[in-house]
Backbone bond lengths (Angstrom), bond angles and torsions (degrees), N, CA, C in turn:
res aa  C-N    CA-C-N  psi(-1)  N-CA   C-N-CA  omega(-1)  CA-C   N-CA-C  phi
1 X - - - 1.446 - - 1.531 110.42 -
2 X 1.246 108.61 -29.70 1.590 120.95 -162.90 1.953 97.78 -76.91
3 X 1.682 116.78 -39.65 1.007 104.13 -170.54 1.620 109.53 -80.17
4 X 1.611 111.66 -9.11 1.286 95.87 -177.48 1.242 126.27 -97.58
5 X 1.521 115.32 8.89 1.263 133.92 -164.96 1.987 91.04 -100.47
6 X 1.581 112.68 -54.81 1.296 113.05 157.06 1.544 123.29 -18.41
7 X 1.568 103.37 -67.26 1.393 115.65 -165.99 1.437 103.82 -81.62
8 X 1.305 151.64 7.21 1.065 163.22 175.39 1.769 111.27 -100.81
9 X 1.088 113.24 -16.30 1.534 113.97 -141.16 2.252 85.59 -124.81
10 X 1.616 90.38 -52.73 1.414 78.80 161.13 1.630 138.26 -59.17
11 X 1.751 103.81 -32.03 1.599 97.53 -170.10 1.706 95.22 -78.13
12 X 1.139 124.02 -4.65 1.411 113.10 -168.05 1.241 102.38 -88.39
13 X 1.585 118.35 -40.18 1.271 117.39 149.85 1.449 129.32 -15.95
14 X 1.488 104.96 -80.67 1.232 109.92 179.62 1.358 125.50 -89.88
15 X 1.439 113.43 35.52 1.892 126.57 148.17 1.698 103.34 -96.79
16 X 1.390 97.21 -42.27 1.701 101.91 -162.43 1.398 101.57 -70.34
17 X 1.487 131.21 -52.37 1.409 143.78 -152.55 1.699 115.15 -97.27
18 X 2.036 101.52 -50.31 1.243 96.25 -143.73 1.026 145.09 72.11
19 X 1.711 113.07 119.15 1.150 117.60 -140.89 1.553 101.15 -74.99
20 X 1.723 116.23 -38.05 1.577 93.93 -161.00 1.546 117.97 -88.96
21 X 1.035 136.76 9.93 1.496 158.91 173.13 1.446 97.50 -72.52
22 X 1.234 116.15 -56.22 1.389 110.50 -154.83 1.510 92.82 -78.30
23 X 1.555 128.15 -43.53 1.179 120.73 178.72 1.395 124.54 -61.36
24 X 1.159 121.59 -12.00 1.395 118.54 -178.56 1.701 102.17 -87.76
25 X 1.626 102.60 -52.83 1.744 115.51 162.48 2.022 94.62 -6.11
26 X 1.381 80.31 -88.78 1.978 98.68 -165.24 1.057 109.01 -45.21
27 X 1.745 114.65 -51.22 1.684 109.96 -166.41 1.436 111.22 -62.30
28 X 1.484 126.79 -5.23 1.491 124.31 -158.73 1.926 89.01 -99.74
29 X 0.971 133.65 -1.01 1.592 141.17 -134.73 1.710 85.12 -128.24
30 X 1.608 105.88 122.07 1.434 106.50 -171.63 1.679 99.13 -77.00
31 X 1.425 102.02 154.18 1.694 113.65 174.82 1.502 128.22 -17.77
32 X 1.182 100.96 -50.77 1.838 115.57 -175.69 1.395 106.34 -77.79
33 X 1.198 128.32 -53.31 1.845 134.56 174.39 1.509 89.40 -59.45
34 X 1.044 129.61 -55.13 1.680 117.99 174.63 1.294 116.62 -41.89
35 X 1.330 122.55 -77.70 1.442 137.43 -178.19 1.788 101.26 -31.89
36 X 1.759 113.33 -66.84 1.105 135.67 -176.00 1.566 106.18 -53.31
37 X 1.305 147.84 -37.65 1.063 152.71 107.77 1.741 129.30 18.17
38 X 1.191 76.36 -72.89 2.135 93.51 -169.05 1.431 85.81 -87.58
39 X 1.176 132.17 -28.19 1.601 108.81 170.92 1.757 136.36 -74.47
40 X 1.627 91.23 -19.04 1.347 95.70 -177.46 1.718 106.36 -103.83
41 X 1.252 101.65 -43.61 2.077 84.98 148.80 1.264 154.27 -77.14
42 X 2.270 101.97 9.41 1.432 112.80 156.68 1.514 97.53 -70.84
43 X 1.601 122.94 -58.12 1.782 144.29 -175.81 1.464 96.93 -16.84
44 X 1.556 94.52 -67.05 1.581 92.05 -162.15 1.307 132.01 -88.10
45 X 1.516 115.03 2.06 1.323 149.32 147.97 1.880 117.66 -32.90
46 X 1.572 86.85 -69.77 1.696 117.68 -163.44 1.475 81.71 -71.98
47 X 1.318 136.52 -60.16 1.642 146.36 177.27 1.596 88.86 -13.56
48 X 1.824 99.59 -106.38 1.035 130.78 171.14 2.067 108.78 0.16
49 X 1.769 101.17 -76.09 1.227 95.65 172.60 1.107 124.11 -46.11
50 X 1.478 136.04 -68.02 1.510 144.25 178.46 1.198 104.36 -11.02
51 X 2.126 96.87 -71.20 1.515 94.23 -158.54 1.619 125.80 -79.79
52 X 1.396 95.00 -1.24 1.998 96.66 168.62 1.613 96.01 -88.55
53 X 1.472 134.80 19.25 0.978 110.23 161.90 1.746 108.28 -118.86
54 X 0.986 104.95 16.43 1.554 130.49 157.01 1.420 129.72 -92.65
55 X 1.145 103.70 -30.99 1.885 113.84 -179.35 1.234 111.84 -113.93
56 X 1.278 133.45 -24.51 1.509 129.56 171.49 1.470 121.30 -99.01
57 X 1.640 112.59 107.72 1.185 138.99 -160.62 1.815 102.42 -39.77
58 X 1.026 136.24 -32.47 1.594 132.74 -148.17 1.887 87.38 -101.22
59 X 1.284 110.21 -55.18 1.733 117.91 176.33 1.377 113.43 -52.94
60 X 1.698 115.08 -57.12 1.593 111.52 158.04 1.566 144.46 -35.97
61 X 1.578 92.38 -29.54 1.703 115.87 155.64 1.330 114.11 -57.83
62 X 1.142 124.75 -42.21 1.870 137.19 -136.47 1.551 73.83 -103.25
63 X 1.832 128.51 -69.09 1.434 129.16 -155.01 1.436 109.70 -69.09
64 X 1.149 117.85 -40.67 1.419 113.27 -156.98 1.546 119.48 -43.50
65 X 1.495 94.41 -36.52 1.878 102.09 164.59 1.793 122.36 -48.06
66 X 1.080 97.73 -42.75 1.407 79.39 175.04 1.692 93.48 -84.44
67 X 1.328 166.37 36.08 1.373 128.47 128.82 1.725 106.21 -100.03
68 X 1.090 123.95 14.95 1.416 134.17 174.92 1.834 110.58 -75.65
69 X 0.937 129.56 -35.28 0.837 138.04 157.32 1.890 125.31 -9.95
70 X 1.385 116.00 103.53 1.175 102.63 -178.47 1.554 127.07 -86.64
71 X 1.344 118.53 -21.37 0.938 119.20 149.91 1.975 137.92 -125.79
72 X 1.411 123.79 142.36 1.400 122.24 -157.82 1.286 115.99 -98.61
73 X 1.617 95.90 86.24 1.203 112.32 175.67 2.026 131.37 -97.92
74 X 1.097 161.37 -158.34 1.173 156.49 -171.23 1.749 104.18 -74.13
75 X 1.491 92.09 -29.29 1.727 105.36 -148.24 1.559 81.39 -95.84
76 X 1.017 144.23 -68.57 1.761 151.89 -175.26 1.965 95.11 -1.75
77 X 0.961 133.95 -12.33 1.664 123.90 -162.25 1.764 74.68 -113.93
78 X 0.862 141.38 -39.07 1.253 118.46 -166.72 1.359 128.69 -92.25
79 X 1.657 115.90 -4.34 1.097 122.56 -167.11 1.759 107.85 -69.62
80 X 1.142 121.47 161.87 1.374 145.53 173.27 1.579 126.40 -126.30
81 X 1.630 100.97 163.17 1.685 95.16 -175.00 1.293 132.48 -49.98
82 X 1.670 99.95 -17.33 1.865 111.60 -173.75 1.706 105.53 -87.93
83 X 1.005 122.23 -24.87 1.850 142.47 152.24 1.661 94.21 -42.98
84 X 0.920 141.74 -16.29 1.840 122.56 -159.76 1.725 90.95 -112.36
């Protein structure tokens, strides 16, 4: 789900933005504001995802397995519907 939300999110990107603008944007942006950057718009990314898989009824189907879980172990993030 994660890669298709990726691949969805980039082409919109590059209708809305364009690709080489934005790359010059970043490339002009020293290493650390970069790094510091791509971390807080992966953050709010994964956010974003989570919580539409909390509020939208058909995804809440798909997630709820991983909070079904009776006990919280390493593996509990990976489980799936065939796990229940």
């Amino acid at each position: 789900m994660l890669l298709i939300v990726n691949f969805f999110i980039h082409r919109a990107q590059l209708i809305v933005i364009g690709e080489e603008g934005v790359q010059q944007f970043i490339s002009a942006i020293h290493f650390l504001p970069q790094l510091m950057l791509c971390l807080l718009v992966a953050d709010l990314a994964e956010y974003a995802v989570h919580r539409a898989y909390h509020e939208v009824p058909w995804l809440w189907k798909v997630h709820s397995v991983h909070h079904s879980v009776n006990t919280l172990d390493w593996l509990a993030g990976s489980r799936c519907a065939r796990d229940r």
